[in-house]
Backbone as CSV, one residue per row, in Angstrom:
resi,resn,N_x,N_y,N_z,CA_x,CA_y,CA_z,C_x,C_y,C_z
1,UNK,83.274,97.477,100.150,84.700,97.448,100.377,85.228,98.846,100.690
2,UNK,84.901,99.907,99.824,84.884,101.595,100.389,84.262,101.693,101.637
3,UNK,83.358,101.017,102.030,83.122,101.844,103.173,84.202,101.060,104.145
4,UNK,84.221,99.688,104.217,84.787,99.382,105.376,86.462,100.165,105.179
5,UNK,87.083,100.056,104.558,88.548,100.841,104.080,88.360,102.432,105.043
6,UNK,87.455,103.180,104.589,86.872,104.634,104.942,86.722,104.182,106.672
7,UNK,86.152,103.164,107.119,86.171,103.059,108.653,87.727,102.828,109.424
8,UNK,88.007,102.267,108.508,89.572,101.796,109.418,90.401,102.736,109.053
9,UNK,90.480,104.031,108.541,90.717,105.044,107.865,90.932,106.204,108.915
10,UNK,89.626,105.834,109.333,89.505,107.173,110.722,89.912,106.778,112.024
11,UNK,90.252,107.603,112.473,90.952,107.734,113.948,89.627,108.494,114.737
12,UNK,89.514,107.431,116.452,88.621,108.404,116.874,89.197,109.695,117.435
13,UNK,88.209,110.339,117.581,88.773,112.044,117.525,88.531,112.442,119.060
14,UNK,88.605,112.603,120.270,88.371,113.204,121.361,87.974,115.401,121.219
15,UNK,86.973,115.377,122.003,86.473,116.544,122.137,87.386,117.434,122.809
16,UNK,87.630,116.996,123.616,89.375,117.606,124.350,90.116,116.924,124.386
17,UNK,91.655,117.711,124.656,92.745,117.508,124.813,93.180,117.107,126.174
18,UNK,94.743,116.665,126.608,95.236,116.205,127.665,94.998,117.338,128.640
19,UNK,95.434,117.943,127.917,95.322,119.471,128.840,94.300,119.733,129.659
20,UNK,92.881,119.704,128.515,91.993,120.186,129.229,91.123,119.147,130.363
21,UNK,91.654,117.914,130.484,91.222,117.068,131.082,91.942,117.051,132.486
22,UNK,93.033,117.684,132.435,93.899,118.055,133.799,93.381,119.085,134.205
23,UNK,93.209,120.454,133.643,92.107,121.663,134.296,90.812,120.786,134.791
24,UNK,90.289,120.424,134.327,88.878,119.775,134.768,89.063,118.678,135.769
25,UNK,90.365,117.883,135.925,90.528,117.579,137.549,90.712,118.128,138.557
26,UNK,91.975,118.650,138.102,92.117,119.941,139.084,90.811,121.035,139.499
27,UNK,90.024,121.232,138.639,88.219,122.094,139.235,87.621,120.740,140.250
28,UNK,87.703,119.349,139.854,86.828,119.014,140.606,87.252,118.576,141.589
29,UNK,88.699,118.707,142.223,89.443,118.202,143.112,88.984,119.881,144.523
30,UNK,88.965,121.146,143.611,88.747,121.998,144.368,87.330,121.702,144.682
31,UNK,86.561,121.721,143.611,84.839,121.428,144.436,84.479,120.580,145.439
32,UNK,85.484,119.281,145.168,85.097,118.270,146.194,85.685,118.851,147.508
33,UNK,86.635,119.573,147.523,87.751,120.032,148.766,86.251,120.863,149.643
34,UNK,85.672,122.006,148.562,84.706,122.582,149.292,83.685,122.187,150.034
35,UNK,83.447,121.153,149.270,81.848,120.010,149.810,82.212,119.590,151.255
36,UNK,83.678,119.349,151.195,84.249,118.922,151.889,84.092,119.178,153.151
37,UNK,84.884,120.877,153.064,84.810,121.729,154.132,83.207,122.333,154.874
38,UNK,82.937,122.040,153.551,81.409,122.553,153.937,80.451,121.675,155.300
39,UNK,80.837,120.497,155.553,80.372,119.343,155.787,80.348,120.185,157.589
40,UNK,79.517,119.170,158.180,79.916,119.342,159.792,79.491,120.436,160.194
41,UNK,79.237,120.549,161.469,79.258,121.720,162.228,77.682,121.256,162.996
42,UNK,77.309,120.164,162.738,75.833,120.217,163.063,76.297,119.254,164.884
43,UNK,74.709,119.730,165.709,74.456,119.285,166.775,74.155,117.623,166.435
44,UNK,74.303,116.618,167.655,73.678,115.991,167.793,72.409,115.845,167.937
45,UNK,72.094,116.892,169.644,70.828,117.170,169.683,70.399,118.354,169.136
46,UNK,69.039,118.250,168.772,68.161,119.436,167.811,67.629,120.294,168.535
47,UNK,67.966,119.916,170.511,67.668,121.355,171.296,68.638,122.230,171.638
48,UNK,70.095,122.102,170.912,71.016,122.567,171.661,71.502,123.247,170.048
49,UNK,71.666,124.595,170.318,72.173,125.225,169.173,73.879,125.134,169.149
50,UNK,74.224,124.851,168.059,75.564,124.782,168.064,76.692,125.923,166.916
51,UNK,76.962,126.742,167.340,77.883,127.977,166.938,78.776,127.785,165.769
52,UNK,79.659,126.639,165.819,79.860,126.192,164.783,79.662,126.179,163.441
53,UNK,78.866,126.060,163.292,77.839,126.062,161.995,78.038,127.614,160.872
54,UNK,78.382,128.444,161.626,78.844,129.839,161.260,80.138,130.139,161.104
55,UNK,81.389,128.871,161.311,82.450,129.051,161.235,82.923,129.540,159.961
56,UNK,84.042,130.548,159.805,84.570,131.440,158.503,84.739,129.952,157.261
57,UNK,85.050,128.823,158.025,85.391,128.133,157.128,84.536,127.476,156.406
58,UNK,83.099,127.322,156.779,81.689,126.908,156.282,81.199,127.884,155.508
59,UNK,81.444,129.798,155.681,81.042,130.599,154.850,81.530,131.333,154.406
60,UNK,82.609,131.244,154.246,83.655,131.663,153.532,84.626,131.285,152.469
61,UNK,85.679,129.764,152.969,86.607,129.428,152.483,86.064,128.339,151.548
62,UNK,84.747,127.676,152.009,83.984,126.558,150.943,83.501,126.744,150.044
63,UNK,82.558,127.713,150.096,81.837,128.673,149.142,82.713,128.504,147.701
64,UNK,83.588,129.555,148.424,84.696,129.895,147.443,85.279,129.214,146.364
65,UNK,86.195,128.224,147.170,86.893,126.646,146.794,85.561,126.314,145.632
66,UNK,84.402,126.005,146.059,83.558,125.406,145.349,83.424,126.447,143.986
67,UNK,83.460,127.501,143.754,83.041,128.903,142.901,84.487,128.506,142.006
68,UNK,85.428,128.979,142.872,86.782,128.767,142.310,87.126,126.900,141.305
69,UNK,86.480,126.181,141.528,86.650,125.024,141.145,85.458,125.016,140.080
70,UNK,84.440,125.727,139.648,83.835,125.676,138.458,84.372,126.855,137.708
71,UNK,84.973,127.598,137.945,85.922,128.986,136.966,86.517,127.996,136.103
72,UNK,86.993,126.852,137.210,88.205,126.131,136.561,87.897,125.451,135.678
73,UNK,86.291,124.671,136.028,85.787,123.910,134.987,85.734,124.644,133.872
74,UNK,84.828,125.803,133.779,84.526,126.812,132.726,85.891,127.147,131.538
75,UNK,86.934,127.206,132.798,88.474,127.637,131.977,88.475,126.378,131.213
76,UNK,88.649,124.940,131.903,88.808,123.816,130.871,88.057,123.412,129.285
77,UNK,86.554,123.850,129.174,85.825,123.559,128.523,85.920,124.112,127.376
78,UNK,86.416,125.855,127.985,86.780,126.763,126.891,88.415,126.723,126.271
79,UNK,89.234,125.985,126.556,90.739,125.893,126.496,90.761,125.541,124.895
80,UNK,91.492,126.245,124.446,92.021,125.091,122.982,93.306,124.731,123.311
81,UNK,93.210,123.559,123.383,94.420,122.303,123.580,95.415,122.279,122.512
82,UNK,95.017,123.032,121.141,95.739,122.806,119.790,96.695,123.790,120.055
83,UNK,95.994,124.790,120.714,96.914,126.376,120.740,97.993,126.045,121.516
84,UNK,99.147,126.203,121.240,100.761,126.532,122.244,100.896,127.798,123.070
C-alpha cells in the first residue's frame, strides 16, 4: 500500500525545461537550413565540370549555419531553465 501511495506521489520530472527545448529547435532549424544550402551544385553529366560547386554559399554560409546551429545545441544542453 506504501509503495503504490509513494508512486502516485511522484511527478514525472523532465531533464529540461521549456526553454531549453526552444534553443534546441531553434539549433536544429539552423543545421537543417545548412544541409540545406549545402545541397546542389552538382553536374548532370560526370564529363562536364560544373563551377558551382565552389559557390560562397556551399563554403561558406552552410558550413557556418551548420557550426552555428550546434553552439546552439551545446548552449541548450548546458542552460539551467530554473535560473531567471
Amino acid at each position: 500500500m506504501g509503495e503504490k501511495k509513494r508512486k502516485e506521489a511522484t511527478k514525472p520530472v523532465f531533464v529540461f525545461g521549456k526553454k531549453n527545448y526552444k534553443f534546441m529547435f531553434i539549433g536544429l532549424g539552423f543545421i537543417a537550413l545548412g544541409f540545406i544550402l549545402m545541397s546542389g551544385g552538382g553536374s548532370d553529366d560526370p564529363n562536364v565540370f560544373n563551377p558551382e560547386i565552389f559557390h560562397w554559399r556551399r563554403i561558406r554560409l552552410a558550413p557556418t549555419l551548420v557550426l552555428i546551429g550546434f553552439g546552439i545545441q551545446i548552449y541548450a544542453i548546458l542552460l539551467n531553465p530554473d535560473k531567471k
